[in-house]
C-alpha positions, 0 to 999 in steps of 0.5 A: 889845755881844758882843765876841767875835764881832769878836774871832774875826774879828780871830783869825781874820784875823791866822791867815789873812793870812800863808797869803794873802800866801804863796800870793801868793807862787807864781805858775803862770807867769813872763815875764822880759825882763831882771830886774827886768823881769819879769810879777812881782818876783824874790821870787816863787817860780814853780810852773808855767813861767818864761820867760826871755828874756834873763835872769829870776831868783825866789825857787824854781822847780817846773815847767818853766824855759826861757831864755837865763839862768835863775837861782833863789835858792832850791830848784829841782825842775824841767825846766831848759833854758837857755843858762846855770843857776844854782840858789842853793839845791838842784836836782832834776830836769832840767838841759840848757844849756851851763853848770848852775851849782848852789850846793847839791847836785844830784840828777838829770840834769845836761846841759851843757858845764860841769856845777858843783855845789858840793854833792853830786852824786846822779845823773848829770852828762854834759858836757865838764867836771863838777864836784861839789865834794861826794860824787858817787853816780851817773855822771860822764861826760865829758872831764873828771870830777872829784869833790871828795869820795867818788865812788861810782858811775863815772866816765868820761872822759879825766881823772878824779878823786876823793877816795875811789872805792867804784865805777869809773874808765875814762879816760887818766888816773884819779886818787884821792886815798884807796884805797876798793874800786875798779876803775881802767883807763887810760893812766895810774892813781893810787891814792894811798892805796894802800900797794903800786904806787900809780901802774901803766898800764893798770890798778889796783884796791884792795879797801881801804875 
């Protein structure tokens, strides 16, 4: 007996069955009461639409996302619309909900109430408060801003902060921890880096690096 076509077939099995199990992996569409009821299991990455009535949680999403609280323990790129959202991995896309929580970084329009991204920020975050624990290239635009590493771009609200600035500050109250080349016009503005009238009203600026 010729045993090298049974042979080809086994290869060829053992090639083919990782690649069957990931595809079952993805599913087009997602329907979550509270997880773990849901249409399929929390491992599951969605690429299509999830719906999450009170609460649904998968692997990684691509699509559209849409529910009271929608959570990804992995990558999302994706149209997010919720009451609250949270991204274990990166984000890229849309995000409008009352609070966007992302534990990685951001890249793309963030909407919210309170906008958290532990990582960097590239993009624009527009809420009540913002936060980008990481570097923040783009648009901080809000009551309060702030902006754990180097903001290069703006920042505008009543309060905002940075830890080195290559851009702009409008508020009551501006504040940046290193000098950088920016611009600062407020009630209150603080350059600390900066070696000559650090803290001045209504204005200061630095042309430092």
């Amino acid at each position: 007996m010729n045993s090298r076509p049974v042979f080809a077939a086994a290869l060829l099995a053992v090639v083919l069955l990782p690649l069957s199990i990931r595809a079952q992996e993805s599913r087009p569409f997602q329907l979550a009461l509270v997880t773990p009821a849901q249409i399929f299991p929390d491992e599951t990455e969605i690429t299509g639409l999830r719906l999450s009535i009170l609460y649904g949680r998968n692997a990684g999403m691509v699509g559209a996302d849409v529910g009271l609280v929608t959570h990804t323990t992995g990558d999302a790129t994706a149209v997010q619309w919720a009451g609250v959202n949270i991204v274990g991995g990166d984000a890229t896309g849309w995000q409008q909900s009352l609070v966007n929580y992302n534990k990685q970084d951001f890249r793309g329009l963030g909407q919210a109430v309170v906008n958290y991204t532990a990582g960097e920020l590239t993009g624009i975050h527009g809420g009540v408060v913002n936060y980008a624990a990481g570097d923040v290239s783009g648009l901080h635009g809000g009551v309060v801003n702030v902006a754990g590493g180097a903001l290069e771009g703006v920042q505008w609200g009543l309060y905002n902060q940075s830890q080195m600035t290559r851009g702009f500050q409008l508020g009551l109250v501006n504040f940046t921890r290193g000098a950088g080349s920016l611009l600062q016009i407020g009630l209150v503005n603080i350059i600390s880096g900066k070696d000559r009238f650090p803290v001045t009203p209504i204005v200061n600026w630095s042309t430092g690096n």
